[in-house]
C-alpha positions as CSV (number, residue, x, y, z in Angstrom):
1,X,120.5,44.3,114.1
2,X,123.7,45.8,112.7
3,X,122.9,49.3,115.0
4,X,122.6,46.8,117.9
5,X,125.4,45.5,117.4
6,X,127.6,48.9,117.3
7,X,125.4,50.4,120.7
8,X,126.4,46.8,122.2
9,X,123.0,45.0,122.5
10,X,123.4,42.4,120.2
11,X,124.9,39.2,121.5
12,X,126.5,36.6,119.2
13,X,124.3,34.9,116.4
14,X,121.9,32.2,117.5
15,X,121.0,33.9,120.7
16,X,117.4,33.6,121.0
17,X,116.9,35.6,124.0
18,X,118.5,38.7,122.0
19,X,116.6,37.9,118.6
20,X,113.2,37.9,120.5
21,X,114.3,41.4,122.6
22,X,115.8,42.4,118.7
23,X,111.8,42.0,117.3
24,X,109.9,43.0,120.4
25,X,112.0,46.5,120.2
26,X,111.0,46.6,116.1
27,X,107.5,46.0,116.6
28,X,107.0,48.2,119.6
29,X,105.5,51.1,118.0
30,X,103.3,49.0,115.3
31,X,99.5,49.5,115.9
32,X,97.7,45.9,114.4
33,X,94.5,45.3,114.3
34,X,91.6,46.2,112.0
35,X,91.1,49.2,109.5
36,X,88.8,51.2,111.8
37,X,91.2,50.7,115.6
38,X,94.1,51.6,113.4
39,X,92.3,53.8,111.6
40,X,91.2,55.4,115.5
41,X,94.8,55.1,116.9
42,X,96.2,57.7,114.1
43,X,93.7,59.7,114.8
44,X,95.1,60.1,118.3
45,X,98.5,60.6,116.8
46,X,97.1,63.4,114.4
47,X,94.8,65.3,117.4
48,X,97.9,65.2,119.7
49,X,100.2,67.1,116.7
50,X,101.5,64.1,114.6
51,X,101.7,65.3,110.7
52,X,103.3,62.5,109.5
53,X,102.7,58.7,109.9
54,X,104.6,56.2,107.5
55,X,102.5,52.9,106.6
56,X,104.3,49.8,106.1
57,X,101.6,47.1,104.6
58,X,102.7,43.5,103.0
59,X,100.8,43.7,99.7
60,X,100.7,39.9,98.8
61,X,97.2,38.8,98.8
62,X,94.1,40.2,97.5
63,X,92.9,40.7,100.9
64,X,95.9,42.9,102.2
65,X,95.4,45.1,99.2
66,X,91.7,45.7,100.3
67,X,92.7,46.4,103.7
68,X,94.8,48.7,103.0
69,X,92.4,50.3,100.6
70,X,90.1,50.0,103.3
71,X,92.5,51.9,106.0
72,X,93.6,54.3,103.8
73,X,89.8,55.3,102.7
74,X,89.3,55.7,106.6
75,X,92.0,57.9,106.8
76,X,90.8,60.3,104.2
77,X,87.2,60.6,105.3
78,X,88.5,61.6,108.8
79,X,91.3,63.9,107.8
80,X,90.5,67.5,108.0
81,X,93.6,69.7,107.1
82,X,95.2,72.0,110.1
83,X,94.5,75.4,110.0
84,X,97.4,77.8,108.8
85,X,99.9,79.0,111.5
86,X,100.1,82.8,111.7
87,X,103.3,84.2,112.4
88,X,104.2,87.3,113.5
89,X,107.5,87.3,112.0
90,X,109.0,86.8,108.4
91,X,110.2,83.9,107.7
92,X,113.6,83.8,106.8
93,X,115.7,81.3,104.9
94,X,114.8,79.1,102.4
């Protein structure tokens, strides 16, 4: 909320109209749902170009452990590694 607050979109404390615009923006991009739809949905990130997808999992219970073990298995069954790029040119820099 602090970056909010510098760009001017957060009101004062105890608005609940801002909090609720606050969490809708935060959880915009978060895919919920079972192993196998979330499982599908980065599969659409990864076809369209995405190399990199950060998981953010509680890991309180029993059962969040095994669906995450459960997500993650999903993701490694269906993951097949990109083909080299071929360049033309040397690469240069570090």
């Amino acid at each position: 909320m602090e970056l909010d607050r510098e760009r001017g979109r957060a009101a004062a404390r105890g608005d609940p109209r801002r909090l609720s615009a606050y969490v809708d923006r935060s959880l915009a991009g978060a895919y919920v749902g079972s192993p196998a739809t979330v499982a599908a949905r980065i599969g659409l990130l990864r076809a369209a170009g995405v190399g990199i997808v950060q998981l953010d999992m509680p890991t309180e219970t029993e059962q969040d452990r095994a669906l995450r073990r459960d997500l993650v298995t999903r993701l490694r069954a269906a993951y097949i590694p990109p083909s080299p790029r071929r360049t033309t040119h040397a690469r240069r820099g570090w």
